[in-house]
LUMPA-18079 format. One record per residue: x, y, z of N, C-alpha, C in turn; residue in one letter. Coordinates in pm, whole numbers, plus 50000, padded with zeros to 5 digits. Example, Ala and Ser with C-alpha at 12.3 -4.5 7.8 and 13.67 -1.06 7.14 Angstrom:
% LUMPA-18079
513194943150780512304955050780513204967050780A 512854977550708513674989450714512905000350787S 
% end
This chain:
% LUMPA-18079
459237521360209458417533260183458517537260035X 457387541759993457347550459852458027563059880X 458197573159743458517582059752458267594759824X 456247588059828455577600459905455547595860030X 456167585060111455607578760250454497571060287X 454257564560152453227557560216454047541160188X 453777536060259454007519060203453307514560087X 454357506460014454057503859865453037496359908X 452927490760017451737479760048451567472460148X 450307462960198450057459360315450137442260282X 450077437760388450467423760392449487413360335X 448027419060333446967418260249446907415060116X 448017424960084447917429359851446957441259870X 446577443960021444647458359923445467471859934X 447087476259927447117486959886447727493860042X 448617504360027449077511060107447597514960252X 448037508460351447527517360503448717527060577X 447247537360593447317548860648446587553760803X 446377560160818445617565760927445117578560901X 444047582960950443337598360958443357602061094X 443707613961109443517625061218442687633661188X 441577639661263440727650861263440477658961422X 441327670761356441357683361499440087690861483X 438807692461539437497698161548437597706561630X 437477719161606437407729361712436577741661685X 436487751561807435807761761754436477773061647X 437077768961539437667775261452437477770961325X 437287755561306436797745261186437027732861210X 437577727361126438077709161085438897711161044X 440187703261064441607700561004441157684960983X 441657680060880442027669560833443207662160751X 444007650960854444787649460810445107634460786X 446247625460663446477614560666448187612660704X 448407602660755449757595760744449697583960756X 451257578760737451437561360676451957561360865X 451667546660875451677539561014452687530860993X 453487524561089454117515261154453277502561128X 453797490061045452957476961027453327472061188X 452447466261268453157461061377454177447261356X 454857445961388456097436461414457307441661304X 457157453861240458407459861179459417473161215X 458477474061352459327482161415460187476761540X 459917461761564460127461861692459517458361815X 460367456861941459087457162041458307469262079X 457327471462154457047481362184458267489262270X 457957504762237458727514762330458277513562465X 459387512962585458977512262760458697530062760X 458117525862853457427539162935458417548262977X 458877561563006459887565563014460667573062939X 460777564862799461827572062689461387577562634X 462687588662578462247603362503461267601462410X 460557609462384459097609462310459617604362189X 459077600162096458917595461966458907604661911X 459257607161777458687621061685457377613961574X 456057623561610454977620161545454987616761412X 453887608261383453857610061213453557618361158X 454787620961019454067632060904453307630960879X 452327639260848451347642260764451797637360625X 450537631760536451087629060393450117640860294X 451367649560309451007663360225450177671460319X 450007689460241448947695760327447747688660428X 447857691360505445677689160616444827693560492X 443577691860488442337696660455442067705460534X 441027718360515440567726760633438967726960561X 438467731660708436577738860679436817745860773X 436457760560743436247773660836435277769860949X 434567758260898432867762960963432707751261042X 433067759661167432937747361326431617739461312X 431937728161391430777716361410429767719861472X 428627720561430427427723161527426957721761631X 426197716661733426107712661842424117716961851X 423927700261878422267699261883421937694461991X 420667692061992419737688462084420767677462193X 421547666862130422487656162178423647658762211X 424277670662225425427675662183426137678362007X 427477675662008427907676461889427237668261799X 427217677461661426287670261551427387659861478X 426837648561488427797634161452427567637961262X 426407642061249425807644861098426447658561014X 426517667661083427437677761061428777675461016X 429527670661106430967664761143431207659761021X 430307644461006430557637560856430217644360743X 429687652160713429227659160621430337666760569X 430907671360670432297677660646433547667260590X 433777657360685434777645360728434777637960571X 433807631360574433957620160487434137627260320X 433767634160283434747641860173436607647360167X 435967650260249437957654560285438927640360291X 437967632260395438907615860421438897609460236X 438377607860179438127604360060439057608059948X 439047622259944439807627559867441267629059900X 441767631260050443257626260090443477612260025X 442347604360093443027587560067442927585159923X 442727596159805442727589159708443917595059615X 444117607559659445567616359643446917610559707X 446427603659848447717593159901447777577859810X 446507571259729446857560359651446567552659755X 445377555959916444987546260024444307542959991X 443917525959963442527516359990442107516660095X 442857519460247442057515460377442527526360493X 441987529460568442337534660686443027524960786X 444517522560872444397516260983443677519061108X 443337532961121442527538161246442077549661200X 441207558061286440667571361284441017572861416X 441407589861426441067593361572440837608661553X 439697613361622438987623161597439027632661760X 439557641961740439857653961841438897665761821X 437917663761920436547672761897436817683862052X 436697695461992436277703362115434697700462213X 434747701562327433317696562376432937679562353X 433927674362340433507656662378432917653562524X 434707657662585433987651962746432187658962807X 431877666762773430677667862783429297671262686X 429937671062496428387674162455429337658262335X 429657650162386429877635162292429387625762272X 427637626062341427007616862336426457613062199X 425937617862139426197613861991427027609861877X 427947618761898429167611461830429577598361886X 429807594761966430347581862057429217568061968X 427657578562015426497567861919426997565261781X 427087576861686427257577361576428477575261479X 429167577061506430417578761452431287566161358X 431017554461512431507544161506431657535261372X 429637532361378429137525461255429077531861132X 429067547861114429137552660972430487548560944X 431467555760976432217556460994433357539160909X 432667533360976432867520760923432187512760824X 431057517360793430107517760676430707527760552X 431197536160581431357550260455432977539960426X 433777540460528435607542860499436087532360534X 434847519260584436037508260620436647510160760X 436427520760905437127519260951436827509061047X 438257500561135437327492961273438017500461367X 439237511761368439757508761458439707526761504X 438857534361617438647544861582438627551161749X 439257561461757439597569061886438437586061860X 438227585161978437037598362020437607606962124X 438867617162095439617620162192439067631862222X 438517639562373438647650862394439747659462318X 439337673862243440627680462250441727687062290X 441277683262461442477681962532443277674462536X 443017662562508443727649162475444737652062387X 443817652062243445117652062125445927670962155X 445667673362224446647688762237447967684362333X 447387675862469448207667962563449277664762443X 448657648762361449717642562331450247650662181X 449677660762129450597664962031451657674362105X 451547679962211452787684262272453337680062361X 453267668662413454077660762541454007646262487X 453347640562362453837624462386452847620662455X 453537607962493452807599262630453357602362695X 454047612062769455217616262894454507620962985X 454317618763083454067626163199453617640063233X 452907651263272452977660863222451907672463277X 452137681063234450707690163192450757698563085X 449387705263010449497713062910448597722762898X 448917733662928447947742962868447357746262729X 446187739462663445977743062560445187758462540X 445297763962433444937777462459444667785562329X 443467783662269443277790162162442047797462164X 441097795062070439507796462115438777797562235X 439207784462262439107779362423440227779762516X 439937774362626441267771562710441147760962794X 441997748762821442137738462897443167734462909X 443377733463077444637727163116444007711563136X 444957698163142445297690863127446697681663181X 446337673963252447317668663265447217650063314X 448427642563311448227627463347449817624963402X 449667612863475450917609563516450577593363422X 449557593763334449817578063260448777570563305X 448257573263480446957562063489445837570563470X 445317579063512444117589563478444537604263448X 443267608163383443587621163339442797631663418X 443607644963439442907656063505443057666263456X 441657673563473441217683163365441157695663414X 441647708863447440587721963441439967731363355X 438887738463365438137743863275437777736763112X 438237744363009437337739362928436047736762936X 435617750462963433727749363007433237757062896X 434127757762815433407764162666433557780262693X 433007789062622433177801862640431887813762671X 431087803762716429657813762830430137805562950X 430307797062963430697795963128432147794163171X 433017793763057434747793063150435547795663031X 436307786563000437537790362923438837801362911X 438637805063042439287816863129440427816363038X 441127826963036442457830062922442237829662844X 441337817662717441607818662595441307824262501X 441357823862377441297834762302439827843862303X 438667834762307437727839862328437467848162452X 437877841362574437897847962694438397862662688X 439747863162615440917876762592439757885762490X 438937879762389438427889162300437067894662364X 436027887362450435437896762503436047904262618X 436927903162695436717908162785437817924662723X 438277920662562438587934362520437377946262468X 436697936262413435277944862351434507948662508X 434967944962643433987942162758434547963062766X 435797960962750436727977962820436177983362673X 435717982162536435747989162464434047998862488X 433317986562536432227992362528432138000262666X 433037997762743432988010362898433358019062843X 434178022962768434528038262676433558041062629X 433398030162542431758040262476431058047362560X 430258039562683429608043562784430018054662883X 431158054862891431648067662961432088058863111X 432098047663147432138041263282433798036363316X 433988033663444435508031163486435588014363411X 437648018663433437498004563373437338002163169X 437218014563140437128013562942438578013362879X 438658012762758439798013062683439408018962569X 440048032762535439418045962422440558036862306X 441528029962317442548026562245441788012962181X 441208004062283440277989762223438827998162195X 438248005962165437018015262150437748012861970X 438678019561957438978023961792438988007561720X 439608001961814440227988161760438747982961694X 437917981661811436547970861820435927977361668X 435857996861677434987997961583435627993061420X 436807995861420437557995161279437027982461261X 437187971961336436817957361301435477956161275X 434757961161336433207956761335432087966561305X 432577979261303431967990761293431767993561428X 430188005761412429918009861533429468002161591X 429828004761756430167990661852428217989361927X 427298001061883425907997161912425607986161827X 426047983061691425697971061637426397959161690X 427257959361803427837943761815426977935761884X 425947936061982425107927462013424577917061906X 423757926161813423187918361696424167912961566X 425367918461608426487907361465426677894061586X 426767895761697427677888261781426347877561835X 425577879961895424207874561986423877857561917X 423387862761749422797853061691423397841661624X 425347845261635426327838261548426127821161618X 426717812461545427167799061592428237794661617X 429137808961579430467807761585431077820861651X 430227825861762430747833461827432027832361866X 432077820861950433647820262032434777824761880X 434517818661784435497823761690435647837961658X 434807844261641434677858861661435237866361773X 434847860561874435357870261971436847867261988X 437177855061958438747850061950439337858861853X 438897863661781439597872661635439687889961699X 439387891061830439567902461889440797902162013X 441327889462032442287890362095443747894862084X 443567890461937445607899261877445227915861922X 444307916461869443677935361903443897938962065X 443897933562136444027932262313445777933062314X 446377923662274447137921862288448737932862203X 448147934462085448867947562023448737961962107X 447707959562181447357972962306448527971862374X 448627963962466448927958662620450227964962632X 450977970962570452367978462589451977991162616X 450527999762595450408011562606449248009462672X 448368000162667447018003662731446818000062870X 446598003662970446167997563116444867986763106X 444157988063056443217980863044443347967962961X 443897966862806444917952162784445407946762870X 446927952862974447547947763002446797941563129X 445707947963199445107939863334444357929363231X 444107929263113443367920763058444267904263044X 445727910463002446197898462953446807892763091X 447247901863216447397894963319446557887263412X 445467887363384444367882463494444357867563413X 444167869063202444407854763192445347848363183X 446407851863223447577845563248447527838563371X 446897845863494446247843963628445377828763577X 444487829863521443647819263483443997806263474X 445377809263350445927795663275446627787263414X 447607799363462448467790563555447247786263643X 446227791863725445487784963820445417767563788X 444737769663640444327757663551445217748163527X 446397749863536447407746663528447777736363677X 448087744863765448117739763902447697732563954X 446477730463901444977718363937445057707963875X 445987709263774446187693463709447507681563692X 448987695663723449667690963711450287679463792X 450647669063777450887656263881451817665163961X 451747654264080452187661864198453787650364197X 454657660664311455817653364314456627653364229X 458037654664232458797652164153459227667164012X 459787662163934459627673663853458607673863733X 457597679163689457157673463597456857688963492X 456857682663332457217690263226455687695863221X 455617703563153454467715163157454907721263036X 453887722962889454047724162760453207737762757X 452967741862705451967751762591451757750262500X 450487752562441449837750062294448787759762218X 448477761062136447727771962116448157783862042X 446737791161982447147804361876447007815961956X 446567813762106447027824362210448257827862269X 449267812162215450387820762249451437823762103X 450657824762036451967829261885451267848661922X 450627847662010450357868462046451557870062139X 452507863462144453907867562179454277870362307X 455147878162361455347882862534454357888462547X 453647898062471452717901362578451637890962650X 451897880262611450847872562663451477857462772X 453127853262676454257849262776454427852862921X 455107871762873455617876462975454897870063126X 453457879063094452987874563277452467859663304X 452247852963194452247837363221452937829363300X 454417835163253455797829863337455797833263452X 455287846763484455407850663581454507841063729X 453427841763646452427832163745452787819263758X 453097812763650453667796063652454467795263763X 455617806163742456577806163856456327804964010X 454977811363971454737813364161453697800164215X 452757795364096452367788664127452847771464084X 453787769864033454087757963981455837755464000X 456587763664060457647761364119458397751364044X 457997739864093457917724964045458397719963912X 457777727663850457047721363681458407727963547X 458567720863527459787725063423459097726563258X 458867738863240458327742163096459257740263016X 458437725562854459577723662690458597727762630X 459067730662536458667733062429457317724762352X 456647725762285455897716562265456327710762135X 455907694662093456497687162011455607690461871X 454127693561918453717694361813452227700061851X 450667698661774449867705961789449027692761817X 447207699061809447017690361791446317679961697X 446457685061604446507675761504447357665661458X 448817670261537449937661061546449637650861671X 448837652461775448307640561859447447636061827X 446687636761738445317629261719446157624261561X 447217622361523447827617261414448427603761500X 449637609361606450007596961710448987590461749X 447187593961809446577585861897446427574461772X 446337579961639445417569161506446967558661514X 447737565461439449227559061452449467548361534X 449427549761653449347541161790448407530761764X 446977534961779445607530261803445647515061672X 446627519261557446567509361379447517498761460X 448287508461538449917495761572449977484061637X 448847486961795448147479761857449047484962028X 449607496561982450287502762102449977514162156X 448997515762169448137530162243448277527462405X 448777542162432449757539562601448747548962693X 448077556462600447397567662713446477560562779X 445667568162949444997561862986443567561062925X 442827550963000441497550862882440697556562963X 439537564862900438917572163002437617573662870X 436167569962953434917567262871434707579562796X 434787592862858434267608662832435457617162739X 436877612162794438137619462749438997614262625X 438737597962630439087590562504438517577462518X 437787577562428437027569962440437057559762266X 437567544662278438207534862178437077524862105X 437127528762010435567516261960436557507861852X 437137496561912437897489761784437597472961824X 437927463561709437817450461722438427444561815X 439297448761914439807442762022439577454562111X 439377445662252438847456362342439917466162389X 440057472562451441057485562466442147478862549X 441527472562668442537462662749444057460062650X 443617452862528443977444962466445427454862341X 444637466162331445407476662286445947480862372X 445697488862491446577496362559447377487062693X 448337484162621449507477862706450267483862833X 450107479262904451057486763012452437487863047X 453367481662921454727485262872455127493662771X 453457499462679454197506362618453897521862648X 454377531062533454377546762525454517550662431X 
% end
């Protein structure tokens, strides 16, 4: 290794390989690089089973863009995405001293159902702009899974913007919610921020069920709350907005009745979501992830409470990392030729020079 972590070089002579990670969500783009494992210098592959690996560093800060990916006529805009992507990938790999990418793997909110374009698109720019062949299309439940559980066994509540539980025992993956935030995403941040502006505007109105305490909150933030239809209605980035009203819910919930039924019902939510995915039998680990839970006990407290009743079973760690730290492991993996997760067309989906068979081994993890 060099000083900064990258390898002085590849077996080639063309210059230190790396890998890119990109976390897409309803909040922006993270973009990130790290140096990979050459395969046959680590070893055999890791068996299935053993303690997780610790992910690759990042080489130096992520890149960020405030301004979430669009979503067109096809689903997610593949044209958008790069527009963003391929500047950021460029300027890392030229600050890391990278000639090549070993993989891409790209963690988009809304794959498993608006990814039909990207899946089209992605592949061949992608490999036209940066050289890549070897490139992963992970739901961002996926890279949230494996940035906080590994390849281990599991389930995870991810929980920010959105909300999706998740879970695999290694051969398929099972999903609840993550239906975006007009039809599900129960608990997450967006979910927690309207349904605080939902009690602010029953105060206004005079009706049961308001919060005079989220009434002050909503207006300080946004003004008077007759204008929130028209700030909120026409945005593209609503869910982010209304997610920026959830710490406000949650700084209530020690004094307000109306927070606290707020933050217990999505606590109600997560564990349901939770329950529906976690493998059955045995003991199995159950993570958390997400900027819904750095809003602290008040949002813990009754979580635990529900896990408990409904998941008995499930032994909650800590999480290893985010997910930008799994969509760093899926690229990491994906360059090595040791990618362990299961393959699934909608949830992760592999466009590289050897077919996936061929990558994903059934000894390793």
């Amino acid at each position: 290794m060099t000083a900064d972590g990258v390898r002085g070089g590849t077996r080639d002579g063309r210059g230190p390989s790396v890998v890119l990670a990109v976390d897409s969500g309803g909040s922006g783009l993270r973009v990130a690089l790290a140096a990979h494992a050459v395969p046959g210098d680590d070893g055999p592959p890791v068996r299935r089973g053993t303690p997780a690996r610790p992910h690759p560093a990042p080489l130096g800060a992520p890149l960020t863009s405030k301004e979430p990916v669009r979503t067109g006529p096809r689903g997610i805009s593949a044209e958008h995405l790069l527009d963003q992507l391929l500047p950021m990938a460029r300027r890392l790999m030229a600050e890391a001293g990278a000639e090549r990418l070993g993989a891409v793997a790209v963690g988009a909110a809304g794959l498993a159902t608006l990814g039909d374009e990207l899946r089209d698109e992605l592949p061949p720019v992608l490999e036209r702009e940066l050289g890549v062949r070897r490139l992963a299309l992970a739901a961002d439940a996926v890279t949230a899974y494996t940035g906080a559980l590994g390849t281990r066994t599991g389930a995870v509540i991810a929980a920010g913007t959105g909300m999706i539980a998740i879970g695999t025992d290694l051969t398929s993956w099972r999903r609840a919610d993550g239906w975006g935030h007009l039809l599900g995403d129960c608990g997450g941040g967006a979910w927690i921020g309207r349904a605080g502006l939902e009690a602010a505007l029953r105060a206004f109105d005079g009706r049961p069920g308001g919060s005079a305490a989220l009434l002050a909150r909503a207006e300080e933030m946004f003004g008077p709350v007759p204008g929130l239809p028209g700030l909120l209605y026409p945005r593209t980035d609503r869910a982010a907005v209304l997610a920026s009203f959830a710490p406000e819910v949650a700084g209530q919930a020690g004094n307000d009745p109306a927070a606290s039924r707020i933050l217990r019902t999505a606590a109600r939510h997560m564990a349901e979501s939770a329950a529906a995915v976690c493998p059955d039998g045995g003991e199995s680990r159950l993570a958390l992830t997400g900027g819904v839970f750095d809003m602290g006990a008040a949002v813990l407290g009754p979580l635990t409470e529900e896990l408990a009743e409904r998941l008995p079973h499930a032994r909650c760690v800590p999480a290893l990392g985010g997910p930008l730290d799994g969509a760093l492991r899926i690229a990491a993996d994906l360059a090595d030729g040791r990618l362990a997760l299961p393959p699934d067309e909608r949830m992760l989906y592999v466009a590289a020079e050897k077919p996936y068979g061929e990558i994903h081994g059934p000894n390793s993890a």
